[in-house]
C-alpha positions as CSV (number, residue, x, y, z in Angstrom):
1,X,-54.9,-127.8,12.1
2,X,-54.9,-126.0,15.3
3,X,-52.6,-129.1,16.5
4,X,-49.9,-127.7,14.3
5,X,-50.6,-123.9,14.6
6,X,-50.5,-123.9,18.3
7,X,-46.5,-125.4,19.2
8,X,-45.3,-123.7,16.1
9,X,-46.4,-120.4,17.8
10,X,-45.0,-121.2,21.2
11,X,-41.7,-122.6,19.6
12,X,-41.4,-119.3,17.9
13,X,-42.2,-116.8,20.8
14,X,-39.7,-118.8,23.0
15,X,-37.0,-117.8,20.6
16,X,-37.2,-114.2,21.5
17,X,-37.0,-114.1,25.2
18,X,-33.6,-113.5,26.1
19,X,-31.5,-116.1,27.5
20,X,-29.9,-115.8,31.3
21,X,-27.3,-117.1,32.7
22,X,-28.0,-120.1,35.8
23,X,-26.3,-118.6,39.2
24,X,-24.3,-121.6,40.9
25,X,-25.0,-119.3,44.3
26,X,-27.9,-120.4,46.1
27,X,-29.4,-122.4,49.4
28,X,-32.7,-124.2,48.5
29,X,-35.0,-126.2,51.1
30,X,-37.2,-129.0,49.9
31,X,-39.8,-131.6,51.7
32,X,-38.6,-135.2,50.0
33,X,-41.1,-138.2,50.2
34,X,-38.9,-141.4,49.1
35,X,-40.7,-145.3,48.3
36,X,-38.1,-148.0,49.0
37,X,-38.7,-151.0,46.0
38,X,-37.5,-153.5,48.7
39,X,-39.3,-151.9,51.4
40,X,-43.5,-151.3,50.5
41,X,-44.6,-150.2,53.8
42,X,-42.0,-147.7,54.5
43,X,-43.0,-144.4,53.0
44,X,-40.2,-142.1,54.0
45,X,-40.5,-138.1,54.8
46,X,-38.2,-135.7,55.1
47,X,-36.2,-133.0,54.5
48,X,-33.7,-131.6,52.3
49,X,-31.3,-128.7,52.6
50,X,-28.9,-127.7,49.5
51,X,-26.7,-125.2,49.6
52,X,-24.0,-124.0,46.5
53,X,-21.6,-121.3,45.9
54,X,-19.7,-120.0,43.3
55,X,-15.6,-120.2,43.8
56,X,-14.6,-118.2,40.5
57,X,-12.8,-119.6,37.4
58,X,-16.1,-121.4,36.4
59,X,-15.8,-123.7,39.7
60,X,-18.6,-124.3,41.9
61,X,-19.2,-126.0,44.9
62,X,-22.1,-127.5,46.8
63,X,-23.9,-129.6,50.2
64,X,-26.4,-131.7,50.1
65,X,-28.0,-133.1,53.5
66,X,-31.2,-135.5,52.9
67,X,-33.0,-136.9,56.6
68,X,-36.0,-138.8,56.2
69,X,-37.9,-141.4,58.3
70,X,-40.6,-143.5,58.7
71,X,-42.4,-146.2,60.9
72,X,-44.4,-149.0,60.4
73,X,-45.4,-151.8,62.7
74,X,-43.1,-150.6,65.5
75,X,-40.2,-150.4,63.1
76,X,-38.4,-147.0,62.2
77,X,-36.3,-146.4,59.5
78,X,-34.3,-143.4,59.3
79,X,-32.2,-141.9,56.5
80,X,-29.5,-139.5,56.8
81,X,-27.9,-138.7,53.5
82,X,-24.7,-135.8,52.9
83,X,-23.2,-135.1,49.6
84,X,-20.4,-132.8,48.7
85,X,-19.4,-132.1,45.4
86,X,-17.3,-130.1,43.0
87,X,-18.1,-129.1,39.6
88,X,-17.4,-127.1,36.7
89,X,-19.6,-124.4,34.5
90,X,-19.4,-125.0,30.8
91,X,-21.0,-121.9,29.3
92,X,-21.5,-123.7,25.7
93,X,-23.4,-120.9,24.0
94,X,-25.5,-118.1,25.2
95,X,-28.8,-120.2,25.3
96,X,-26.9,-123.2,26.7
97,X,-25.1,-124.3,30.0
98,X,-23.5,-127.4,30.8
99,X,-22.0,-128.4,34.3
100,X,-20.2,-131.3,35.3
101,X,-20.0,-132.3,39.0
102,X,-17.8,-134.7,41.0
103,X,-19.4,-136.0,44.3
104,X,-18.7,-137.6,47.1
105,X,-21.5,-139.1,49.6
106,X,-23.0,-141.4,52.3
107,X,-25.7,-143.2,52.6
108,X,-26.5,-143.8,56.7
């Protein structure tokens, strides 16, 4: 019974809270750990650094820069990633946002 009662009641109190609209504007740093399928031993840390701003008109733009490395058995890898992409804010309803991107990256 109380396996029924208790998502019913969140469900419901989550339709109250007012709904907010996402800003496009912001810089985020992050620590990244990536596995490699191909590669077991390498465990790779890092960085990441994003950065996004909003242009106007429902445009946005935005910078990703990923470096991450690793060594094992006298071997280092090292990652350097950089992605910049332009995208698009689809303001569907009040409670719901879409946006569609377009990037363009390297993988070094």
């Amino acid at each position: 019974m109380y396996k029924l009662i208790l998502p019913t009641l969140c469900l419901s109190c989550c339709g109250f809270a007012h709904a907010v609209q996402p800003s496009y504007s912001f810089l985020q740093a992050s620590f990244v750990k990536t596995e490699l399928a191909d590669l077991e031993p390498f465990n790779l840390n890092g960085y990441e650094l994003r950065a996004s701003g909003e242009v106007g008109y429902g445009f946005f733009v935005e910078y990703k820069h990923t470096d991450s490395s690793d060594s094992h058995d006298g071997f280092k890898l090292d990652v350097l990633q950089r992605q910049f992409s332009v995208g698009y804010i689809h303001n569907i309803s009040p409670r719901l946002t879409l946006d569609y991107r377009v990037g363009l990256g390297n993988l070094i």
